[in-house]
N, C-alpha and C positions, 0 to 999 in steps of 0.2 A: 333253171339256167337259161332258155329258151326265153323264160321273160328278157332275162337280163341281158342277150345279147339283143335283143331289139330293140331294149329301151336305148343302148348305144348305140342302133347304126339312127333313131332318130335323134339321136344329139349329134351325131357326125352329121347324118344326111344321105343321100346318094352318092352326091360330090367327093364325101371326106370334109367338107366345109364346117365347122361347129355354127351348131344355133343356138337361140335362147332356150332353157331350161325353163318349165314350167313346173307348177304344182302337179301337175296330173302325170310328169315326167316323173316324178320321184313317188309316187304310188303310195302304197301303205307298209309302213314297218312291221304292221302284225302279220306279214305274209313269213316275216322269219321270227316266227315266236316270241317277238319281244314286248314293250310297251311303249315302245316309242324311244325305245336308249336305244345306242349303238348294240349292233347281234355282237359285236366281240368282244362286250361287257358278262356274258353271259358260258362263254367259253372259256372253257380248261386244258390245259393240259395233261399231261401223264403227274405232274407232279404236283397239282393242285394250285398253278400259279394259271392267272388269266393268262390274257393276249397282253395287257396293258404293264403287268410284272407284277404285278400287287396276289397278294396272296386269298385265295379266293375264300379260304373259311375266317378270315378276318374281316372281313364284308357282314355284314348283318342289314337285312332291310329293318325300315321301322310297320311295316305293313302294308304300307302304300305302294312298295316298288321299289318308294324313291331310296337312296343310297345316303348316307349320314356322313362316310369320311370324306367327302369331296369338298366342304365347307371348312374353313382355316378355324382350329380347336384352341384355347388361352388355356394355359396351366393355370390354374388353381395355386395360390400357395401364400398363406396368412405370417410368413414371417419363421425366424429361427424358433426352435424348442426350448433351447437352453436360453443364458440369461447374456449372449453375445448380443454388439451389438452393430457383427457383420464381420468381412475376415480380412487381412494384410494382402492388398494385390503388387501382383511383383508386372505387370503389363506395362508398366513403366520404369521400372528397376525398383531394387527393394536392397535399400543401402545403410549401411552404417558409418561413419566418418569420421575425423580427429576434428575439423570443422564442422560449422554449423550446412555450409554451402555443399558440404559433401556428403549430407546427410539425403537421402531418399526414400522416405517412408508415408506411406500411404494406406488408408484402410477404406473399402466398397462396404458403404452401411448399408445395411438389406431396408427396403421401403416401409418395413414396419417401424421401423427406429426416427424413421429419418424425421422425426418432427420434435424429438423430444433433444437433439444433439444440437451443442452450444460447443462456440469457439472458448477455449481453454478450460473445457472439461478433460479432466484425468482419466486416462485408459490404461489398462493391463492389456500386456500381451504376452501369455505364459512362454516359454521352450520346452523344449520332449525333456529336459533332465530338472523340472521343477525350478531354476528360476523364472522369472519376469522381468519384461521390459516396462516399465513406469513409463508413458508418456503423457504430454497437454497436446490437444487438438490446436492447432494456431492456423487452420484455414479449411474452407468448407466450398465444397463447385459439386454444382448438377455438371450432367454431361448428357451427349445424347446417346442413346442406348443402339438406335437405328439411324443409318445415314439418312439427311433429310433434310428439310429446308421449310421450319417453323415459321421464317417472316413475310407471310404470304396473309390474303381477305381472309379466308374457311378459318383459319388457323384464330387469329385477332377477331373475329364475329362471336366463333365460339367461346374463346375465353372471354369477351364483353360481354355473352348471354350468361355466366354464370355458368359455367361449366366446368367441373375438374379435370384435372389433369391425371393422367395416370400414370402414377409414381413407377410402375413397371416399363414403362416407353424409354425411361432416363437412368441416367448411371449416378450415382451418390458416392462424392468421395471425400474423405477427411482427409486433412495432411496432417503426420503427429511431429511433434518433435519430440525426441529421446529426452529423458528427464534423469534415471539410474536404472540400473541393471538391481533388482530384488535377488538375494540369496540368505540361505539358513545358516548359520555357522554355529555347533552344538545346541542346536534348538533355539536360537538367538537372530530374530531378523535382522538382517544389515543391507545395507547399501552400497554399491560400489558406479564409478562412471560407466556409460553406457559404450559395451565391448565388443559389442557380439548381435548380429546383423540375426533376427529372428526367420523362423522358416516360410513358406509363402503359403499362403490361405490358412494360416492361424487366426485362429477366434480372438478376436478381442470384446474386449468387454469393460462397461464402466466402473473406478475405482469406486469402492462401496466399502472398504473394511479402513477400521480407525487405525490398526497399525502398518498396515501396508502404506497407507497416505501419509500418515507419519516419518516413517522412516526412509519413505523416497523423499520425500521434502523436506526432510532434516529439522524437522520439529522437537525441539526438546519435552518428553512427559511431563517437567514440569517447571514453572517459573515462574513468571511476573504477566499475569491475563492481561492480552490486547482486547481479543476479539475472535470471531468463527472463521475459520476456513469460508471462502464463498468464490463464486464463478459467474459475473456478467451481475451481480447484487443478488445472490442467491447463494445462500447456506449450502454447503456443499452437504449431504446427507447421508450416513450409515445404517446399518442396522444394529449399530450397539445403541444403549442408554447410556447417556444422553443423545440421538441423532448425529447431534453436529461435532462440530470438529474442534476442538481450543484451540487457539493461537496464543502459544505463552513465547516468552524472554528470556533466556539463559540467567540465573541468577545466584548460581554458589559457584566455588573454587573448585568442586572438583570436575567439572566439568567444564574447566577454564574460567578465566576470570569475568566475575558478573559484568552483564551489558552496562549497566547502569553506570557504573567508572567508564564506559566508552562513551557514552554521550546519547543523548535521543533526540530527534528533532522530529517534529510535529507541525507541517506545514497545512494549513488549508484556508478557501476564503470566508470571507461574508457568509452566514449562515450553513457552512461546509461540517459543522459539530466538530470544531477541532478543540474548544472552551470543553464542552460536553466529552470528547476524546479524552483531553489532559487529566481532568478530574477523576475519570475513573481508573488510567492509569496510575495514576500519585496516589490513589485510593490502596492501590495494592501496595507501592511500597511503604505503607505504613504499616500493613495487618502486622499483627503481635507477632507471628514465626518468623518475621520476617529481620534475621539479625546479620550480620560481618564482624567480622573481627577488628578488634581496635588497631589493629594494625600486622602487618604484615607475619604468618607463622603463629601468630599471638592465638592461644585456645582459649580466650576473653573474645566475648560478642555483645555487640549492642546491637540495638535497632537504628535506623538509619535518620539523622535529623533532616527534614524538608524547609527550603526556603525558599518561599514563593513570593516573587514579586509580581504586582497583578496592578496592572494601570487604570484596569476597567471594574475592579472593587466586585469580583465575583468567585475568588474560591476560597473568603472566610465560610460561605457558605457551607463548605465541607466538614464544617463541625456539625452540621444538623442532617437528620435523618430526609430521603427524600419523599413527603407527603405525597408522593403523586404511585411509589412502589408499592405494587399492593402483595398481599400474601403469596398467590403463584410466584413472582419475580422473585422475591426472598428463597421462597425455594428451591426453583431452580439454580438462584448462585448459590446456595449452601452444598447442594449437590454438585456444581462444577467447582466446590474450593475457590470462591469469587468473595474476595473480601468486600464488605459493602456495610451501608449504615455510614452515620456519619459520625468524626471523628470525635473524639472526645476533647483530645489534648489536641486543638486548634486555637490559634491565639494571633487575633489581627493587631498587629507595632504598628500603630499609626503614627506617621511623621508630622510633626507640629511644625507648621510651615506659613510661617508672616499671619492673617488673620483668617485664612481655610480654617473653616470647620469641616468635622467630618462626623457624620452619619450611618447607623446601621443597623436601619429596620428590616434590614432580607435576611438579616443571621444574626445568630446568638450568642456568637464566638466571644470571649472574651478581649479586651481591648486594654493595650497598655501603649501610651502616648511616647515619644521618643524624639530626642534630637539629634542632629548631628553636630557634634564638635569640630569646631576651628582646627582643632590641634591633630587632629585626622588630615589636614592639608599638608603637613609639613613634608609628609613622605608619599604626597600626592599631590605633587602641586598644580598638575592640571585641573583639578577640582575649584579651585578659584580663581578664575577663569571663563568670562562671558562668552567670548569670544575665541576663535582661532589666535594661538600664537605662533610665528615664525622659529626658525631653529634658531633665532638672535634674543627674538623674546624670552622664549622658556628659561633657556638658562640664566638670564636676569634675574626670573621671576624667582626661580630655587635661589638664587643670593640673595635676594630681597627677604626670603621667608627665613632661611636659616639666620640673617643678624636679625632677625624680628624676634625669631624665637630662641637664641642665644642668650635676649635683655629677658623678655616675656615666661620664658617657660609654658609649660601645656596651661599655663590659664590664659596664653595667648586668646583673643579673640576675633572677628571680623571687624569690629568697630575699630578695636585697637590696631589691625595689621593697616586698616587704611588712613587712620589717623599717622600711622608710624611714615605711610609712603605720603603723606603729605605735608612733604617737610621740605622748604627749598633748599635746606643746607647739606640736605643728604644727597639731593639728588645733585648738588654741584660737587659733592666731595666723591661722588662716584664717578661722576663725566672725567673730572680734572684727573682722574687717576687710572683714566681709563680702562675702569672696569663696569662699567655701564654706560653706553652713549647717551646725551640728556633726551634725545628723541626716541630710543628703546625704552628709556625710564618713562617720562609720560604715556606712552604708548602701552605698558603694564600696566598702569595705574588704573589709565581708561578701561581696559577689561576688571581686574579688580572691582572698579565704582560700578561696572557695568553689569556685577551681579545682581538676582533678581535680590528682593528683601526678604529677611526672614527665614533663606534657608539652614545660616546657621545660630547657635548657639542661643534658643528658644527658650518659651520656659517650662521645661520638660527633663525627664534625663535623658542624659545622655549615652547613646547607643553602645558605646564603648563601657560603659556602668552595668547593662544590661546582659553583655555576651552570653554569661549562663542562660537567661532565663530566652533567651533568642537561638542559642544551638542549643537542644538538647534531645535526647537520645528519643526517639518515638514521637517527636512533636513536629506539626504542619506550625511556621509560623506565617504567615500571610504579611506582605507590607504593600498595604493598599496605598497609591497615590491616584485616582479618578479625583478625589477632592481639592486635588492641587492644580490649579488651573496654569499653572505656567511650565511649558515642556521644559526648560533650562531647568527649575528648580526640580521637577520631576527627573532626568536625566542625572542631577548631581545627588539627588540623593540615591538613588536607585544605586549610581555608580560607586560613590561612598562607600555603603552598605557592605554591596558584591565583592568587590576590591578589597574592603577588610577581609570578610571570608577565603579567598583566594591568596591572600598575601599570607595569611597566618596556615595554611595549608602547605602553600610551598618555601615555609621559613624551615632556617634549621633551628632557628633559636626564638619559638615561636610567644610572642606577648601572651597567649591567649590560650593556653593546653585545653582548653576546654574545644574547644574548634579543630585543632591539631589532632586529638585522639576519637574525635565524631565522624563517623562515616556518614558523608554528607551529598545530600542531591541538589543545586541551584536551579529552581525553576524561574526563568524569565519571560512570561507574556510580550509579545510585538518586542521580541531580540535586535529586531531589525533598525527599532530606535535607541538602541543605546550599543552595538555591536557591528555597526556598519565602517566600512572604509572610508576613508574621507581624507585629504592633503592634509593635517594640522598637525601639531605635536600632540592634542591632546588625543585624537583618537587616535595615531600610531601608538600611545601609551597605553591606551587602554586594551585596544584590539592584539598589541604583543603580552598584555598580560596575560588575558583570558585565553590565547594562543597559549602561552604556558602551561597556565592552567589545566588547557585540552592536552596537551601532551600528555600529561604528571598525573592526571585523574585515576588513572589504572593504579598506578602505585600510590598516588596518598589516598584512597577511596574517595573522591571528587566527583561528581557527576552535575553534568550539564545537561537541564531539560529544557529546551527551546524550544519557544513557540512564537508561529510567526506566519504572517498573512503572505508577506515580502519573501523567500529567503533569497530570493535573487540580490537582498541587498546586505545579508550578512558576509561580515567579511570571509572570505575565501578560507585565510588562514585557519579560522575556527571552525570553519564549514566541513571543511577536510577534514577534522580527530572526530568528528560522527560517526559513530557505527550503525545507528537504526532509527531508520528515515521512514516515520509516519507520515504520508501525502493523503489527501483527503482531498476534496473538488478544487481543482484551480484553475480560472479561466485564464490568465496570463501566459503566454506563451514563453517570455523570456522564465517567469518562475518556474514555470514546468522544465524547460532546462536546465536551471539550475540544482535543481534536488538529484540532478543525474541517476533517474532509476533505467532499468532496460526500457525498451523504445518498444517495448508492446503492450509493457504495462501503463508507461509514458502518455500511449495513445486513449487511452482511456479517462484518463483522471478530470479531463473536461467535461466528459459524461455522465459522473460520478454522482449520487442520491448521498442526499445527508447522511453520514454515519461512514460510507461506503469509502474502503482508505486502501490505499496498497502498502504494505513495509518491504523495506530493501534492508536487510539488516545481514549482510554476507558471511557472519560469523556467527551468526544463530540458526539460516536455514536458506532454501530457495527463494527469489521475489514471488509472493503471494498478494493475491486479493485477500483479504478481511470484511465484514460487519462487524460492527461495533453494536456495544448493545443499546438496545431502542431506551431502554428505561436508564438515565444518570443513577447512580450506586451512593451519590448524596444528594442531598440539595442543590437543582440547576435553577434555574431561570428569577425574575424578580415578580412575576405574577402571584 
């Protein structure tokens, strides 16, 4: 004690003045037993707490002296046990809503996970009484874990040197959106809207079971194969066999009336596999089980006739097997119930059209030549017709055809309907009685002349001779027109054709019962050129037909399959009775509008790898991403 009051009066002084401290002022710590730490590191109290508060038997040297808790210690910790993939944080609210805007749901994924989580992957999130909440990830943020300020030199140097970051510094959060609420009803999975606002720091975890995924996303077990469930072009993955997940089409009555009467459209661009798409679609609705009833109530069933109109001369191919499918592909679609192989009863109507030849060394479909009849105009008189006519024209045009064909009868022809308009005394005895002006009459005549050659009355039969062997129960028939170099004649037969079909569907007193009692699919390749809006009479005529037609489809079994690079340019009217809207890559921004899918799925579709499609079909299940399958299920390509 005696030291220590000395060594203070030489730090005061005599004076009281302080001086400078020296080394020799401060002497040796081993004078009070220690090793150079503070002496009241080594003091206790009565209760086994030092001077400092810490608890003196939780101190351990490591032999040296030195002390080990005084250094800042990291928790260890590799991640959750279980198969979560982190829990529901409510540190921002944790909400349920009748809106989307008043929804608030969020999930903190623990840093083991955090590499493997993708925007619109599927999460469970259980409740204490056994349901679940089904949701899709639709947004992903780091955050920072410690207040701090990362845009600094140290910070930027070290991550240029190649250095990690450590995923424990940062906070990782998903934002879900609610998809259904999962519950049991007598051992029965079901779905219901999302009701009920889940507990806070529940386990969530990623959708892994085929029927939970299923029946939050309202997939039907079974129907008409699109393609896989998938997330960002990845197969979405189970642990049943088969892994992934089918994407099928609503297609019987008891489960409401089959999609295929609501219409399909299959949009994508240039090298988008929407050709490769279509085909293995149409592939299924021809498999053998696949029948409707001849009509309404009726316990008679057919299989379904396909008419495919194809500009670009590529799906007679679907009568041949695809050379390139090898045995695995086979069987795995035997195992998913994936009709495949190529068709038997596939038969390309080739239109004999002025001096087109046609050609076809890529398939071995059988081939029967066809014409179209004049006499098909009568009750279409836009079909004869080069050009736009006026609301003065048209109606001309139908008086002109009915006294043509009043004299003529159905052996009417083209030569003779325009030999008939080039008569001066007909066209004065119309003017004078004014029921034709002389300048609406020439002005027919020129569209009339103004057809291409050759479209009608060839020497071939006629289509109208053929209906049986063109609709019939289980048969793809293909009407190639690639060999017809002129779009007007390609346009008027196509329109012909379809038109007949359509008209004897929605007759009541139909020419043709053979048409009438066929449950029938129209596939139309590039819809967008013979389906578009446009000022004239002829395509208002045709665009309110096929408009009919989409109405009526449900109830006369009609179905409309569209496909189309454009659909920005098909007419509206027909665009609207679509129920399921196949998108596949489209770099067009107006087209991407036009398909009108949701706007998350929307944003994607420019991004999209060959195969890779979204369906919006609101009366079979949620908007999903799909894969389509890599191998065609017939014959694709010309190589």
């Amino acid at each position: 004690m005696a030291a220590a009051v000395g060594a203070t009066k030489r730090r005061l002084g005599a004076d009281g003045v302080s001086r400078g401290m020296t080394d020799e002022d401060l002497g040796s710590f081993a004078d009070f037993g220690g090793s150079g730490d503070d002496a009241s590191a080594g003091a206790t109290d009565e209760t086994g707490v030092d001077a400092t508060g810490r608890d003196a038997d939780a101190d351990e040297s490591d032999g040296t002296g030195a002390e080990t808790d005084d250094a800042f210690e990291r928790v260890a910790y590799d991640g959750a046990n279980g198969d979560g993939l982190g829990v529901l944080a409510v540190s921002e609210g944790l909400r349920i809503g009748e809106r989307e805007d008043e929804t608030r749901l969020r999930a903190y994924v623990t840093s083991a996970n955090r590499s493997n989580v993708r925007i619109g992957r599927y999460l469970v999130a259980p409740y204490p009484d056994g349901e679940s909440l089904f949701c899709r990830i639709v947004g992903l943020e780091y955050g920072q874990r410690f207040h701090g300020d990362d845009a600094n030199e140290i910070h930027a140097r070290r991550a240029m040197d190649g250095s990690a970051i450590d995923e424990d510094d940062y906070t990782f959060i998903a934002d879900l959106e609610p998809v259904s609420v999962l519950y049991r009803d007598a051992g029965e999975l079901k779905r219901r809207m999302a009701d009920r606002v889940p507990k806070p720091e529940t386990v969530v975890r990623e959708a892994d079971d085929d029927e939970e995924i299923k029946t939050a996303l309202k997939i039907p077990e079974s129907g008409v194969f699109l393609g896989h469930l998938a997330v960002g072009g990845e197969t979405v993955r189970t642990g049943a066999t088969p892994p992934t997940i089918d994407y099928r089409v609503t297609d019987d009555y008891a489960t409401g009336d089959p999609l295929a009467f609501r219409h399909t459209l299959v949009a994508g661009g240039t090298g988008s596999g929407k050709t490769h798409t279509a085909k293995n679609v149409l592939r299924q609705y021809l498999g053998e089980e696949r029948t409707y009833p001849v009509e309404a109530g009726s316990d008679r069933e057919v299989r379904a006739a396909v008419v495919q109109f194809d500009p670009q001369d590529e799906y007679a191919q679907m009568h041949d097997d695809n050379p390139e499918a090898g045995t695995e592909d086979e069987r795995r679609w035997e195992r998913e119930g994936i009709a495949h192989g190529g068709h038997d009863d596939t038969v390309a109507f080739v239109p004999k059209v002025g001096n087109a030849t046609y050609t076809a060394a890529h398939h071995d479909a059988e081939q029967i030549p066809f014409t179209v009849p004049f006499s098909m105009v009568r009750s279409r008189p836009w079909l004869a017709a080069s050009a736009g006519l006026n609301d003065n024209q048209y109606p001309a045009l139908q008086t002109l055809l009915n006294r043509f064909f009043d004299r003529r009868g159905a052996s009417g022809t083209y030569e003779g309907f325009c030999s008939f308009l080039d008569d001066p005394a007909l066209k004065e005895e119309l003017d004078e009685s004014g029921k034709i002006h002389e300048a609406t009459y020439e002005a027919v005549f020129r569209r009339v002349r103004g057809m291409p050659n050759g479209v009608f009355d060839q020497d071939a039969r006629p289509i109208t001779d053929l209906v049986r062997e063109f609709v019939k129960p289980g048969r793809l028939s293909v009407v190639p027109t690639y060999h017809v170099s002129d779009s007007r004649a390609t346009e008027t037969v196509v329109l012909a054709l379809a038109s007949l079909l359509v008209d004897e569907k929605l007759s009541s007193d139909p020419r043709f019962p053979r048409i009438a009692e066929t449950p029938l699919l129209v596939g139309m390749d590039e819809a967008h050129n013979f389906l578009a809006d446009a000022d004239t009479v002829q395509a208002r005529q045709v665009v309110g037909k096929f408009t009919d037609a989409a109405k009526q489809g449900r109830k006369e079994r009609l179905g409309l399959f569209l496909i189309t690079q454009d659909p920005q340019d098909v007419a509206e009217s027909v665009f609207k009775q679509v129920n399921t809207k196949v998108v596949l890559n489209l770099g067009d921004e107006d087209a991407i509008k036009s398909v009108n899918i949701p706007p998350a799925l929307a944003e994607k579709v420019p991004y999209m790898e060959t195969g890779q499609m979204v369906v919006y079909s609101p009366d079979n299940s949620e908007p999903v991403e799909l894969l389509g399958l890599p191998t065609c299920l017939t014959r694709h390509g010309r190589g």
